[in-house]
Structure formats: C-alpha cells, structure tokens
Residue, then its C-alpha position, 0 to 999 in steps of 0.5 A: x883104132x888106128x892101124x898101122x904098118x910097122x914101115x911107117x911107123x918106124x918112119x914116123x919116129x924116125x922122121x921125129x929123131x932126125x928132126x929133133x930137138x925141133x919138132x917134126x911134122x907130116x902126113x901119111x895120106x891113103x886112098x880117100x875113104x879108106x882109112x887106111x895110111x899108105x903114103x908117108x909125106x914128111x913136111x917142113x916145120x917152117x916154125x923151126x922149133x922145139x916147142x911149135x910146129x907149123x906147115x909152110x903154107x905153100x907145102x901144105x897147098x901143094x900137098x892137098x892139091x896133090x891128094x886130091x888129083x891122086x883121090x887120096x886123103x890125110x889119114x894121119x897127121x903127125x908131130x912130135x913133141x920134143x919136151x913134153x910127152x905125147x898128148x896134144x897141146x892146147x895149140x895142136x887141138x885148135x889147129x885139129x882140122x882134119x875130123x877124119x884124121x888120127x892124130x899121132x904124137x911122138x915124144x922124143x922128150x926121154x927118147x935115149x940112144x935105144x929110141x923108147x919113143x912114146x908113140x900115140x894117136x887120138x881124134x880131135x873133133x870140135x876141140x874133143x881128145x879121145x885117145x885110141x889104141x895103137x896097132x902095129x902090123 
C-alpha cells in the first residue's frame, strides 16, 4: 500500500493539470529504506508530449546524484496519462526501473474543472503490474 500525505498528493494532480495536455512526470524522493515519500521533485518531460513521457537524461543524473548525497531514494515515480486512463502503458512498464518504487498514475483524460483525477499506484517488478491500494493522510 502506498501511504501518502494529502500535500503531495495534491501536488501530484496538480502538477499533472498544469502540464496537461502533454503528460507530467516526476519523483517524490524520501529517506533511503524508509518508503516513506518526502521530497516532491517535478521534472521536465524533454518528449513534450501528450502520449509519452521522458526524463531529460541530464536531470535525471543530477537528480540520482542529488538523492544519493542526501541518503535518499525514489520512493514514487509519477506521470500522468492525458488520454488514457490510470494504468501503466506497455511502454511505462519496460522503462519500470525502479523495483522499490510505487508507480503512480494520474489520468487528466475526464479531468473537468472540478479535478475528478483518477489517481493510482502499482508496483512493476520484472514486467509484473500489481496494483495497490491508495491512502491519503
């Protein structure tokens, strides 16, 4: 299960409805063995796209370098889908590389005014979904 304060939840959907129609992606990073989410790090999508994501290669060094000099780890690795709803594409679940790492999914596809977001987390190890129950604290 995936435990996550109501602050970064929020910041997650909102960080996928600014970004929208192009899908958002980032990392909430936290203390290394911990699983707990702590630091909410939005990236770039260098694909610019509505259908694709894609961390800009530089970014996502200096992030992992960052982590590691703070003794932290990716504890979420987000995105969103802006067309589909929230469940990993076949593309997502090849570049899961993260074992450790919920997953999280927000669908802006029927997002209206009002922000119904769908919003999901799962593990992807070796190629396997499973999705997990979400709680909000």
């Amino acid at each position: 299960m995936l435990t996550i304060t109501q602050d970064l939840h929020d910041r997650i959907v909102e960080h996928a409805r600014r970004d929208h129609p192009d899908e958002a992606c980032g990392v909430v990073a936290g203390p290394a063995g911990s699983g707990r989410p702590e630091r909410f790090i939005p990236m770039l999508n260098a694909a610019r796209s509505p259908t694709f994501y894609e961390f800009d290669s530089g970014d996502l060094l200096k992030l992992y370098r960052e982590m590691d000099d703070r003794d932290e780890e990716p504890v979420i690795v987000y995105h969103s889908h802006t067309a589909t709803e929230a469940y990993p594409s076949r593309t997502d679940i090849s570049y899961a590389n993260e074992p450790g790492a919920h997953y999280v999914l927000v669908s802006t596809a029927d997002a209206d005014d009002a922000g119904a977001f769908q919003f999901r987390s799962y593990r992807i190890v070796d190629g396997e979904v499973t999705e997990e129950d979400v709680e909000v604290v």
